[in-house]
Each structure stands twice: as C-alpha cells, then as structure tokens.
N, C-alpha and C positions, 0 to 999 in steps of 0.2 A: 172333755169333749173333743176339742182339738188332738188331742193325745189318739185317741180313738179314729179320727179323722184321717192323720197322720198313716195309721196302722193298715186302714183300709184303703188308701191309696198304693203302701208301699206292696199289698198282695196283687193291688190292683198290674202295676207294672210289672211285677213278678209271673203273672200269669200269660200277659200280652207277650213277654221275654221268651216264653215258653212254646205259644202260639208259633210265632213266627220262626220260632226254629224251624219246630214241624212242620207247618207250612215251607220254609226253606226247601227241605231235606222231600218234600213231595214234588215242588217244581223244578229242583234239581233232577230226579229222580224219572220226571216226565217231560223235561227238555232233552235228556240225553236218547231215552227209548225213540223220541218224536224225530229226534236228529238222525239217528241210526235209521227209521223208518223211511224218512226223507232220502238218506241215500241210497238206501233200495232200491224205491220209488225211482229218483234220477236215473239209477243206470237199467232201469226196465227190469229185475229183476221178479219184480211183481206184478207185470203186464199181461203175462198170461192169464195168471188167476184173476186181475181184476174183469179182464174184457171176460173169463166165464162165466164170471159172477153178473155182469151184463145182459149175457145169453141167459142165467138163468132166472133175471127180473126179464125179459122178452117171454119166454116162457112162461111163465106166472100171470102174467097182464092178463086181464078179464080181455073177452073175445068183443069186437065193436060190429055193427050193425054190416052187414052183406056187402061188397060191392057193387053198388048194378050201375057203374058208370062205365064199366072193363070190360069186355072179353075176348077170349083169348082163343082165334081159331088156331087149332096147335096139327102139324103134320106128325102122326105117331107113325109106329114102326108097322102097323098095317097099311096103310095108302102109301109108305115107301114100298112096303114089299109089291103092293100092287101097280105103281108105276113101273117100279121096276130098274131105277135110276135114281142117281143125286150128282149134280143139285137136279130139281125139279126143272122138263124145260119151260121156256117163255111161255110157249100160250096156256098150263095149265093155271100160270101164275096170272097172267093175262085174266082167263075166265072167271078165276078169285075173285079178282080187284071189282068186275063188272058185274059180277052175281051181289058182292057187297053192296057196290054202286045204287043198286036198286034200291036199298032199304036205307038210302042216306043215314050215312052214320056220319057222325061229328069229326072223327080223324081217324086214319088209318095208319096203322105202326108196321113195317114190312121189316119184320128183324130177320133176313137173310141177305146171306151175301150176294149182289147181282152184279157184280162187278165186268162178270166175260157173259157175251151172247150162250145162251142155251139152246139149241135148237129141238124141234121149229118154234117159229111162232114171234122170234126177236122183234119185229116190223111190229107186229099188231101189240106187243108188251110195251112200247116205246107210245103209241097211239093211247093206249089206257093211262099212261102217267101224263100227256099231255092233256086227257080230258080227268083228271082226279086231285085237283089240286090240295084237298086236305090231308094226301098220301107223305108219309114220312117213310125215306128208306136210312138206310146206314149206311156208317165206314168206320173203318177203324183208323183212327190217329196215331204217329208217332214222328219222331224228327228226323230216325231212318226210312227211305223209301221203300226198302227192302221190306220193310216190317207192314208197313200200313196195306190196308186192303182198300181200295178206290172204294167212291160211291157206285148207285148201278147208273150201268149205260144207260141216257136219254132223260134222266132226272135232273130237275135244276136244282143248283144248289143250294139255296134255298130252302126247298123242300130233304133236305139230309142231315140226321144228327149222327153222333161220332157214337160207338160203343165200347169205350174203352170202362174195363174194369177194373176197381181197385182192391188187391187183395191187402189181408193183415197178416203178420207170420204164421198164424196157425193157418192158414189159407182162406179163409172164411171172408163174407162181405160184408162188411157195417160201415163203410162209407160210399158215398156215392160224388160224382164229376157231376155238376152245372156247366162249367165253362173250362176250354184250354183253349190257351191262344200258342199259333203256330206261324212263326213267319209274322209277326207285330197282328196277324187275323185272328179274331175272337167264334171263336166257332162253340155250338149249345149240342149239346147231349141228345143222346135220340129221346130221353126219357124227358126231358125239358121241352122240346120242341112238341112232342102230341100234349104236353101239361098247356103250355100257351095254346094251340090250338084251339083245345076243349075253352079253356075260358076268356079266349077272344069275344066271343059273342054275348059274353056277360059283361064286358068293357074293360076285363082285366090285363094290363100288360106290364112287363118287367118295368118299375123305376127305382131309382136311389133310394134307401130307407133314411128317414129324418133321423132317426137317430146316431147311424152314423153312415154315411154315403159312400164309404167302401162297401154295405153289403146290399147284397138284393132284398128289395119291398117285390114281392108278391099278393096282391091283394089284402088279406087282413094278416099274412106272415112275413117277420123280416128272416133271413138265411142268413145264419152267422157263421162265415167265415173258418172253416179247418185250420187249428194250425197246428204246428209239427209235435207240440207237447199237451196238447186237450185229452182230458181224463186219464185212463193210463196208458195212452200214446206214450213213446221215448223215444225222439228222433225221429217222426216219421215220417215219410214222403208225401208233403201238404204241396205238389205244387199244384195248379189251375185254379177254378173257385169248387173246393169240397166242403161238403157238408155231410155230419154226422147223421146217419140214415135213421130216424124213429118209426121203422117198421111196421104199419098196420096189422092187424090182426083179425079182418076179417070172420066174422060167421061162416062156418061150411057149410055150404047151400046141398050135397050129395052126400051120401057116405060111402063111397069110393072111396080111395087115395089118402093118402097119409097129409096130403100141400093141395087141400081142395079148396082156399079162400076165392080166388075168381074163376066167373064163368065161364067155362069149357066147352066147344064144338068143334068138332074136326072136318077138316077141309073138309074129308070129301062129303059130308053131310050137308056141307056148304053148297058144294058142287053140283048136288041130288035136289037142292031145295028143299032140305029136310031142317030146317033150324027156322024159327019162331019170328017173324018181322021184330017183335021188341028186345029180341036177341041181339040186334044191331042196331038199330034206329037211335041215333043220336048219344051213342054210346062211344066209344076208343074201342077200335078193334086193331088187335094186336094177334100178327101172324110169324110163327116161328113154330120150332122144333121142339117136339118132348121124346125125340125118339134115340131109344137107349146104343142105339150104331155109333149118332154122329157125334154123342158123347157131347152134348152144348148144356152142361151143367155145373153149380155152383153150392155152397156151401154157405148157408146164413145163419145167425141167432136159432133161429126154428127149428134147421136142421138137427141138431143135439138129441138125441134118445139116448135110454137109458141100455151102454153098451153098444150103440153103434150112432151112424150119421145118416141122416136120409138127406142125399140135393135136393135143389130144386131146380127147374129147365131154366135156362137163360130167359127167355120169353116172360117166364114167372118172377124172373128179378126186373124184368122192365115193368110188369106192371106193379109189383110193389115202390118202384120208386116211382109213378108218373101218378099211384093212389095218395103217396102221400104228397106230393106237390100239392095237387088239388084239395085234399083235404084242408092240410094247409094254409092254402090262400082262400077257399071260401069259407069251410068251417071256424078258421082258425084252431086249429087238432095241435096242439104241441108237437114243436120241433123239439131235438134234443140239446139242451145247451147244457156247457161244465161254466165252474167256478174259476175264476183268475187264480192262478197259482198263490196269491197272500192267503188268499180265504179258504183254498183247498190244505196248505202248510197252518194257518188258523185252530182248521177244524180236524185234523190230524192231531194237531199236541197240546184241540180241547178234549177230545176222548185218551190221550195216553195221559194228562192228570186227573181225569175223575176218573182211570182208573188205578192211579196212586190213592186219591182220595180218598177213593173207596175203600178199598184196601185196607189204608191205615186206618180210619175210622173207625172198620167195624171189628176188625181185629180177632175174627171169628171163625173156625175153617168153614163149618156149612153156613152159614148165613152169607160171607164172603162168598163161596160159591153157588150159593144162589143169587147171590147181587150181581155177581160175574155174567152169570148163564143172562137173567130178564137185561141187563145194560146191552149186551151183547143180541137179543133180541130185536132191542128198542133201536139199537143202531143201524140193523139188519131192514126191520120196520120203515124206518124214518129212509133207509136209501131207497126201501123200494116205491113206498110211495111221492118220495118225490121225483123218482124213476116217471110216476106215473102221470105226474105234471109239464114233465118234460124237460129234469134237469138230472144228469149223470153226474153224481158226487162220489168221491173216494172211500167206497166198501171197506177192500181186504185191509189197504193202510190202515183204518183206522180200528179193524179190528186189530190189525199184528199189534198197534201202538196202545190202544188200549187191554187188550191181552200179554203185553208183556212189560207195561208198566205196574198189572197187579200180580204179575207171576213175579217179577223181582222185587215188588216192597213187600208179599207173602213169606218171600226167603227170605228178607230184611227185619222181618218182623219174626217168623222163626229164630232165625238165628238170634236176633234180640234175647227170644224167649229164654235161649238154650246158654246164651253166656249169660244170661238173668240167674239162670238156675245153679249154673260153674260159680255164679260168685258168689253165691252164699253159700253153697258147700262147701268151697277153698275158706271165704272169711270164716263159717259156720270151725272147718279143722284148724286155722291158724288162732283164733282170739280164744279157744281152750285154753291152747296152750300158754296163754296171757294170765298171769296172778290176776292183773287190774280189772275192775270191773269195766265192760265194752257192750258198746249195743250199736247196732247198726236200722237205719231209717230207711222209708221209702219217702218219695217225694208227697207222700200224704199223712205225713208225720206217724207213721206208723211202723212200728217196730218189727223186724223180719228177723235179724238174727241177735241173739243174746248170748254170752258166756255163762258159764257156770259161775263165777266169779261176780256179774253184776245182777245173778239172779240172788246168792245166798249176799249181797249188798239192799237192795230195794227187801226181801225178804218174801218174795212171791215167788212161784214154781214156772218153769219156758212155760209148760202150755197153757196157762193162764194170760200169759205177757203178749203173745207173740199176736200182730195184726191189731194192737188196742195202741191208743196213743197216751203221751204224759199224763191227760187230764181225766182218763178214767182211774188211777192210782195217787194223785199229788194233789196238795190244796192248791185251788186254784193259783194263789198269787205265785206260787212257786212252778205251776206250770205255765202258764203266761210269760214268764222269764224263759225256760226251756223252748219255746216256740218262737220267741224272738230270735235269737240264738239260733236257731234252726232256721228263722226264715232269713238272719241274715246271711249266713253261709251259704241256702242254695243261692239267694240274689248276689252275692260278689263271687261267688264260686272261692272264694277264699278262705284257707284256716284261721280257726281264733279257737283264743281261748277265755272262758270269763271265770269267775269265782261266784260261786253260788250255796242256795240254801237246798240240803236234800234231806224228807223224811222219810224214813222207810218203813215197814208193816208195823212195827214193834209202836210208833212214833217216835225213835227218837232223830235227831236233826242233828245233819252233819254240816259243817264248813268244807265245800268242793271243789276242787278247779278240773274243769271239763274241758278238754280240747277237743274238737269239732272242727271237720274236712270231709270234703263232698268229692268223692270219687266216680270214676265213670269206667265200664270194661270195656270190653271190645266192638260189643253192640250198639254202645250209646245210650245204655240204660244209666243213671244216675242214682247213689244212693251215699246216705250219710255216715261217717263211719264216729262217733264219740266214746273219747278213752275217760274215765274218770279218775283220780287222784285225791286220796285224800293232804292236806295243803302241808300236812309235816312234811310227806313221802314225795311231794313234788319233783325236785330235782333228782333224787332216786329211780319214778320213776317213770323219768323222760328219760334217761340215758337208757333203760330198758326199751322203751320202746324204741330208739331212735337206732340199736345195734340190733333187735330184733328186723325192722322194717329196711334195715341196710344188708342187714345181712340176705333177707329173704330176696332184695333186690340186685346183688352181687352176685348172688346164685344161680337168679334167672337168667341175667346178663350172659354169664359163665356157661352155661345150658345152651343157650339162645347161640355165643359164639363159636361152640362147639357144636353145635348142629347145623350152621351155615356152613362149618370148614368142614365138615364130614360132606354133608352134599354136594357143595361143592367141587371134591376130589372125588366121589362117585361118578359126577355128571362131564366133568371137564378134563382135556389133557393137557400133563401137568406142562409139555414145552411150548404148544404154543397158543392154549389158552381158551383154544373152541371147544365146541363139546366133542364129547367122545362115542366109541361107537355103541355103551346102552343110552344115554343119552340120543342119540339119532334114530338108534330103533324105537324107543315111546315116541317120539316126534311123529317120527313114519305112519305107524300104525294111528298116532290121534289125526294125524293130517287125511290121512286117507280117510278115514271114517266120518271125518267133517266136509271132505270133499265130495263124499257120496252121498253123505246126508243131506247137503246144500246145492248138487247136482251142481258140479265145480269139476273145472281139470288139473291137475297137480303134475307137475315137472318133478324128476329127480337126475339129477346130473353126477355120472361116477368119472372122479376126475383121477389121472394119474400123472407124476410130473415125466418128461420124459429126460434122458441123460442125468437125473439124480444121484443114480449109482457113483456115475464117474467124476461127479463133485467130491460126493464123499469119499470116494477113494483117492482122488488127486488132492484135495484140499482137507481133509479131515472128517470128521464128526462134528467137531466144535463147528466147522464150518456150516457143514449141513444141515444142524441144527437150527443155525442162523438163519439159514438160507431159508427152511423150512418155517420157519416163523416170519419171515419178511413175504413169502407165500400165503400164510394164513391171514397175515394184515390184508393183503391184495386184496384176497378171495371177501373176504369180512365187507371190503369199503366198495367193493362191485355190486352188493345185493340189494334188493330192499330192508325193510324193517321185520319185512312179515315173514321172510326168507331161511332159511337156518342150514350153517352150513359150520360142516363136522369132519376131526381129522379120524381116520378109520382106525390110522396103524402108517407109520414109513413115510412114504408118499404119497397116500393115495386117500381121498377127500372127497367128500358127496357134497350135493347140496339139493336140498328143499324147496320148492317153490311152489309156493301156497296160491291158488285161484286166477291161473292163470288164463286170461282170454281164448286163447291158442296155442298153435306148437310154435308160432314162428315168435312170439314172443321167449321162450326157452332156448330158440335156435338165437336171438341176439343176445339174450344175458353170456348164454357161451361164447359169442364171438367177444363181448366186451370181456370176460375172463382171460379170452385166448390173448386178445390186446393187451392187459393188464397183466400177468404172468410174462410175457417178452422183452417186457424194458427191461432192460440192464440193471442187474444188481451188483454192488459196488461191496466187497466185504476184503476188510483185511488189505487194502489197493488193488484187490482184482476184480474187476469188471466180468461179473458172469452174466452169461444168455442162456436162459432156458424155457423152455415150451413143456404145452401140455397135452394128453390126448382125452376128451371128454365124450363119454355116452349118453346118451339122453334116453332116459322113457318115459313113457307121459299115460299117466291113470286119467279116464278108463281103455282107453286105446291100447295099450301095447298087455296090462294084466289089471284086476282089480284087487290083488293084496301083495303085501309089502316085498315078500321074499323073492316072487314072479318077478315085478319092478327090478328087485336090485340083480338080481340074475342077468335082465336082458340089457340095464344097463351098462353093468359091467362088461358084457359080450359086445356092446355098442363101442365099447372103450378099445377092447382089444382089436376089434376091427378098425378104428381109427388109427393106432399104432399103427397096422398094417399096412395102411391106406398112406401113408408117411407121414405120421404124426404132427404136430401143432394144427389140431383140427377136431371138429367135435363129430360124430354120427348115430342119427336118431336109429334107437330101436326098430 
C-alpha cells in the first residue's frame, strides 16, 4: 500500500515538473512579445493606429437622443455673398445680438473675431454687449502678442473665453482646453464659459472634486486632468487643464449634411424673423461660420469616411464640446478616462500570455485559428464597449501582443513538430544500423521508433509495436519494473542502467541489462532512447555503442566546424575582419525591406580614406594593412549594435544604419567617424594622420533600393573629396 503510495506521488511531482516548465516557456514567451510591445508603445510607434481605432469606436457608438439645448445660427456662403463683405460690419452683428435678445435665450456664444471696429454701426455694437450680459465673445491666447487675436472692442472681460485649439499629428481634435493660465491669470475656454452660463441657474458652479482636488467637480462630473502619456498619447503637449473630448453623437434632426447633429439657422433667417421662438428660448446660441471662403474648419473622430475626410465648421466644434460639459455635469454622460500606465502594461502582457496559452494548449492549426480570430474579437468587443462607458483602454497593443505571442509559440510549436519528426527519422536510420536491440519512448511510455534488432528480440513485427506501451506485450510484474525505470529517467533526466527479466513472444526469459537516457532535439521535445544487452555481451556492447555515439558526435562536430569556417570566409574579409562586400549586399537589401516594411529611414554612408595611397606607398603594404585594420577597429567602436559596417575592397567602407529618426542623426555618426578616423596612428614609431571623405544617403529620401542608394552615395563621397576632404556630404 505504501509502495503504491510512494509510486503515485512520485508521477504526482513528475507531472507538476512538467507543468511548470510549460507554463515557464509560455510566460517567457509573453513577457518578451509584451516588452517588445511596450516599446513600441513608448516611442509612439503605435499612436496612429491606436487613436484610429478610437475614431473607429466614435463611429460605431449608438446615436444618443437630439440636442435641443444648442443652436447654432451659422453665417453660410450665401448671406456672405449677399453682404458683400467680411468680417460682417457692426450693426449687422449688432441687429443679431437684438433679434436674439427678444426670445431670451440662456447664453449667447459670438465665435467671431471682433477685435477691430467694423463699420458702421461700432457705437451701437458696443451699446448691445453692454445691454447682453449672457453674451460670450472670443480670443485667441498665446504667450506671443504677435500671435494672439484680442477680445472684441467694448466686452468685459469677463464675458470672453479663449479659442485655442488643440491639434494631434494627424491633425484631428480629440482634446479640448478648460483652462490656461497666462501671466500667473487663469482664463476659461469659450466652450466652458457658455457651459457655466447654461447651468448657473440650476445652482451649478465649478469646485474641487473630493476625490482628488487637482481636478474639476462639475455638477454630477469630475474632469480628469490630460497628461502627456494618456491612452496612446507619447509625449504630448498636456500643458493648461485638457481633457480628453467624449464626443456626443447626437440624433440628426434633418437629412441634409453629412455633420447634421445641432440645430441650424442662418443669420439672415434670424435677421427676417423667420426661425421659431423655441429655436432660441433658453437655449445656447452659438454664432459663427460654415462658409467654405473663410475656411474655419476642423477634423474630428466623425470626420473619417470611407476614402475620404468630411470637417466640421469650427462653430460645430464649439458646440460639441459645450454638449458634452453639460451633459456631463447634469446627466452624468461619461467622460473618457484611460488606465494608469501599471494596469494599461498589466493588461497588455494579460492578452500577449493567453495568447501563448492558447496557442500552446490547443496545439491545432484550425481550431488555434479560430480561437485566434473569436479572442481577438472579444478583445476588440471588450475595448469597444467599455469605449462606451467611458474608459479608452489599449486596442492595437494588445492585439500586436497577443497576435504575436500565438504567431511565435505557433512557429514554436511547428518547429517542435518538424524536429519531432527529424528525430525519429535520424534515430529511425541510425539504431538500424545498431546489432542491439533499441527502442525509443515518448513521454507517455509509448514506443515511436524500434530497430529491426529489438523487433526480431521481443518476437513481434514494428507495426504491431509502434504507439503500444510495455504492458500491452509483458507480464505485468515485468512491466511495472520497465515503467519504473522509465519514470525514473524522465524524473532525474539522468542515465541508468538496471538488469532485468525480458519475455518475448516465444515465452522464453532472458536476463537483460537495459540502459536508458532521455534526450531532447532542438525543439524541446523529449524522448527515451533504451539500448538492450544481453549480460554476457555487456562489456562488448558498450564499447560499441560508446564508438558508434562518439563517432557520430565527432562528425557532427567536424560538419558543424567546417561549416562555420566556410561561412565565415564567405561573409567576412580575411585582413580586417568585417564583413565583406556580399555580405553588405544581403544586409542592404534585408535592411531596406524592413525599413519599408516598418516605414523607417535607413542611412548608408560610403566612406573612402583619403591619403591612403601615400601610406602604402611611403610605408609599405604591411604597413597599410595595419593601418587599414586600426581603421576598421575605429569604424566598428563608432557604431551602434544595430549598425553594420563593411570593408568593400582597399579603402573604402560602407556603413549601415538601421532606423534611424532623421538625417541629422546620420550627419553626427559621420562626424564622430570623421573624429575618430583623425587621431593619430602610431605604427612601426610613426605617427600617421589621416582623414576621410564620407557620402551619406538616406532610404526613402535620396532612392528606395539598394543600388540607387549606393550610387548616390558613393557620388556624395566624391564630392566630399572635392569639396577638401575630411568631411561627409548627404546625397
């Protein structure tokens, strides 16, 4: 009982042994993808695509109930043609404000520049903002005075928000300004200033949010603070109080216009008393331009169609963000908030291991690729609806990281399969050739490859044997011993050998000494390999196997050393040790093609030394040879890692430069070259000085394949010469 006890504990650890490698070999596998993805991530690499993929959860969102707190009398390109003028003068602006006036609306948004008198009318424009006090005009802020555009003449200041916008590099708006403070002054947004207006009268006014008192409590919303690295931001320009814009999505009340979510009327309909009393009454009216002249338009989430971009008027960005204020603080409507960078790097390299996990587990190509496609789904699913709660979490990373933690353990597991298959076709033609009888194991005690030798031993035929274990051919107690023996080996991974009892078909029973060793190929597949002896022939035939397995391992050795030194003299030149010029040409050609693929710039610099000749000829060849490999050391300790640099022929050396930012980054490696090639070299007691002349051209700028490149830098080269050499010049 104990015995048996004993037995099932020791499978028990064997198995746990087993686990945790794999397990190993999966979070290895999705730490490295997660970390690679992370730096991506860091250096914005994947900024574009996330913020698309943004636009296209903005897109998607269900449509939410009408504005009718907005509207937006808009000046189009017919009431300009018919004034006849811009800006518009004072008193037409003047008559606006007063026609509004009538139908008491709750705040008025004057998004045009009033900064210089218009004439006529200046006097009686200046009289309407003293009697309009809900009236908000603009200006534009900056720290140059040259740049900023004043408030208008006769408005308190008070009554003016700023309209500075903020773009992202694809040009588009998805943040918006609350506050910048100018000169120690805190000055509000034109979009903020008509938001408090509207819900002044409902009791609501800006305080500290309890939770944390750096950001703004707006009624039932707190505003959480922009910073420079939120969602897939990298670096970006967080300064005043910004916040990440969550877009309303209005119903379209007309079908008109492509950007019909608020209500539209045009001045002069205003002007005629053709627009509805509940058109304005206690609404935000917001006056600005939709006309395609003055060109006051912007690019949002919305914007994106399929094949081209539709703007929207500036005027239509003021009231998307003064809808979502309010919304906001009375509804409570989600703002957008991200994850603290732990829990964003967390959930990043929890999707790049469940998709090793996955992966490894199912071990299947179409089942694996359908688990691929629905996880990939679900992750897609999960960001967009909580897209739609009001939290922007890490899409594309976490697709790259889990799409390329099951694309690499897929080729991990191929390859498994493929050196699975190499080793028993190798063992399958080497234990032929073996007298002794030999059988080889999986790790589920089941027998994969057999010799001819331990088939006509047992007395059964391969295709009977192969994929059955001991105990379908042995009395039990003699296979019970065989499986001990086996499970000692794979658990110490260690050879042994025991003496034992074997019956074979016939029944008769031999006395056997079996050695048993657990090998592993390239893949990390594991299997057992057992040599059998009978106990006269023992010492016989160990020394057989032990010149056969030495011999076949001398051989490979011998292969292996000879195929290093051949490539190597292929790839490399033999004086001073870099590679050479086919070596430089595959580099070239895989550089470039990884640099287009990864939309990268790549440097190639053709270096030639100059006064070389007159070395060799005043000092020698032995000299120059010297001299030329005290150059190639230089050249080597000047680069990076990623870098590769090669002698062509004589004197004259290229170099490689893999992903590079810019050209002025290409233009310093050269100059630290030129530095580094001038010290004095000391051969034989003489002190020599020599310079070099380097061309530079840089993919995709100057050509996009290899031989264009080395052309124009070569030509970059000779013109440097000319130019009076020790000096580099870009193509």
């Amino acid at each position: 009982m104990n015995q048996q006890l004993d037995k099932r504990f020791v499978k028990l650890i064997f198995r746990l042994k087993q686990s945790l490698s794999r397990g190993h070999r999966e979070l290895m596998t999705a730490a490295s993808v997660a970390v690679c993805v992370l730096v991506l991530h860091s250096i914005g690499l994947l900024q574009s695509l996330e913020l698309a993929a943004l636009d296209q959860f903005f897109r998607l969102r269900p449509e939410e109930p009408p504005e009718e707190r907005i509207t937006i009398v808009v000046i189009d390109e017919a009431y300009l043609d018919e004034v006849g003028a811009w800006p518009i003068p004072d008193r037409k602006i003047a008559q606006l404000l007063q026609k509004l006036n009538v139908y008491k609306p709750r705040a008025i948004g004057l998004d045009i520049y009033r900064n210089l008198p218009v004439a006529p009318g200046n006097q009686e424009l200046r009289n309407v903002y003293k009697l309009t006090p809900n009236l908000v005009g603009i200006e534009l802020l900056a720290n140059d005075k040259n740049v900023q555009v004043p408030p208008p003449v006769g408005l308190n200041q008070e009554q003016v928000g700023f309209n500075n916008v903020l773009y992202d590099p694809d040009g588009k708006v998805r943040r918006s300004l609350l506050y910048w403070h100018i000169n120690n002054k805190a000055h509000e947004s034109f979009a903020l200033k008509l938001a408090l207006l509207y819900l002044k009268p409902k009791g609501i006014t800006p305080t500290k949010a309890k939770s944390n008192p750096k950001y703004l409590q707006l009624g039932k919303a707190v505003f959480t603070r922009f910073e420079a690295n939120d969602g897939a931001y990298v670096r970006a320009d967080a300064k005043g109080y910004q916040i990440l814009t969550n877009f309303p999505k209005p119903k379209c009340q007309s079908l008109s216009g492509e950007f019909c979510s608020f209500r539209q009327v045009s001045m002069k309909d205003v002007l005629a008393d053709k627009v509805q009393e509940n058109l304005i009454k206690d609404r935000i009216i917001l006056i600005g331009s939709t006309a395609p002249s003055l060109q006051d338009f912007v690019f949002i989430p919305y914007s994106s169609r399929m094949g081209t971009a539709k703007p929207v008027a500036g005027i239509q960005l003021q009231a998307y963000f003064i809808s979502e204020l309010i919304s906001a603080a009375l509804q409570g409507r989600p703002l957008l908030k991200v994850w603290t960078d732990l829990v964003e790097d967390l959930w990043i390299f929890m999707w790049s291991y469940l998709g090793a996990v996955t992966t490894w587990r199912i071990r299947h190509a179409t089942r694996s690729f359908f688990s691929i496609i629905v996880s990939c789904f679900v992750l897609t699913l999960s960001a967009y609806f909580a897209f739609l709660y009001g939290w922007w979490i890490p899409l594309i990373p976490s697709l790259f990281s889990f799409g390329s933690s099951a694309i690499w353990m897929t080729s991990h597991i191929a390859h498994m399969q493929e050196e699975w298959k190499r080793s028993k076709e190798f063992l399958h033609h080497v234990i032929n050739t073996i007298p002794d009888p030999i059988f080889v194991k999986n790790e589920q005690h089941q027998w994969i490859v057999l010799n001819e030798a331990y088939c006509r031993f047992i007395g059964y035929p391969n295709k009977l044997l192969i994929e059955k274990s001991d105990y379908d051919f042995f009395p039990k107690h003699e296979a019970d011993v065989f499986r001990q023996q086996d499970d000692l080996v794979f658990r110490t991974q260690k050879p042994q050998e025991h003496e034992e009892e074997f019956t074979n078909a016939d029944g008769q029973t031999h006395q056997i000494a079996t050695k048993r060793s657990l090998h592993k190929d390239a893949a990390g597949n594991f299997f057992l390999v057992g040599v059998i002896r009978d106990i006269t022939q023992r010492k016989l035939m160990e020394e057989q196997l032990k010149r056969t397995a030495a011999e076949l391992f001398r051989s490979n050795n011998e292969l292996k050393l000879k195929e290093d030194h051949l490539r190597y003299l292929a790839y490399h030149d033999p004086l001073t040790g870099l590679s050479n010029r086919k070596f430089f040409a595959e580099q070239l050609y895989e550089s470039l093609h990884w640099a287009q693929h990864n939309n990268l710039l790549l440097g190639l610099l053709f270096i030639d030394l100059d006064g070389f000749k007159q070395v060799n000829d005043t000092l020698g060849h032995e000299t120059g040879d010297r001299l030329l490999m005290t150059i190639a050391g230089r050249l080597s300790n000047s680069l990076r890692a990623s870098d590769t640099v090669s002698r062509l022929g004589g004197d004259e050396f290229t170099i490689i430069l893999r992903a590079i930012p810019n050209v002025k980054i290409a233009a310093k490696i050269a100059e630290k070259i030129l530095s580094s090639i001038t010290k004095p070299i000391v051969l034989d007691g003489y002190a020599i000085r020599i310079s070099a002349s380097i061309g530079i051209s840089v993919y995709p700028y100057n050509s996009q394949d290899s031989e264009t490149l080395m052309k124009q830098a070569d030509a970059a080269m000779y013109r440097a010469k000319r130019l009076g050499k020790n000096r580099y010049e870009f193509a």
